[in-house]
Residue, then its C-alpha position, 0 to 999 in steps of 0.5 A: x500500500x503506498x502511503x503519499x505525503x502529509x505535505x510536500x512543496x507547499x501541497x498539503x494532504x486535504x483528504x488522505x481517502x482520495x489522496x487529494x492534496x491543495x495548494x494555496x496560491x493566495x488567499x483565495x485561489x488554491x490549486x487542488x489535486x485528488x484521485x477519483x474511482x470512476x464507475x467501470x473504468x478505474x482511476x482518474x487524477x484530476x487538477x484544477x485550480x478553486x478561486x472562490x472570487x469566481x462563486x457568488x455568496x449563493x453559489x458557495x452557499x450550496x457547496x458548503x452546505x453540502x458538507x457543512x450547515x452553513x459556510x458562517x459554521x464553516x468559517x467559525x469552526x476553521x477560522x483562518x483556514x476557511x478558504x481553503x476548507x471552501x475551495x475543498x467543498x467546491x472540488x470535490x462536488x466538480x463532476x470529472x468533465x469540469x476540472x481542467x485537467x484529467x490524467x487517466x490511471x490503470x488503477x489506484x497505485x498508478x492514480x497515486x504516483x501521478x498525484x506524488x508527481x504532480x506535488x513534487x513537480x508542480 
């Protein structure tokens, strides 16, 4: 079992279930990374970047609120890390078609190296 990085080249491991990692370009704008299993056809990595100057009040809203009761809860529970806990949110409820970049894997080792390569080149 391969076991990826809590933190490399600033990346930081977000949800070590689907090895997703971000990664804070400034106060709200994060790149973000993460392995999803695809129903029949294996593993895919995807990558893109969440600013959360692009999502209304209500749009973020939703999000949030599919994970947490409101995004005021949201922003006390995690105080200044809020934004990247927001820009989490909005990742994960992206279909595959939406993120900017895809990269297909054979299975979950293959899916995780190419993760290990992003953070570690990017």
């Amino acid at each position: 079992m391969m076991h990826l990085p809590l933190e490399i080249n600033r990346w930081v491991c977000t949800d070590s279930n689907c090895f997703q990692y971000q990664k804070a370009l400034s106060e709200t704008m994060f790149n973000m990374v993460q392995v999803i299993e695809m129903p029949d056809t294996g593993f895919i990595v995807v990558k893109g970047i969440i600013d959360l100057e692009d999502y209304t009040e209500k749009e973020t809203e939703n999000f949030v609120t599919a994970y947490y009761d409101s995004v005021e809860h949201l922003k006390i529970e995690y105080g200044s890390n809020s934004n990247g806990i927001i820009a989490e949110c909005i990742f994960e409820s992206l279909q595959p078609v939406d993120y900017a970049y895809q990269f297909p894997a054979i299975d979950e080792t293959e899916a995780k190296k190419t993760v290990l390569e992003i953070i570690t080149n990017a």
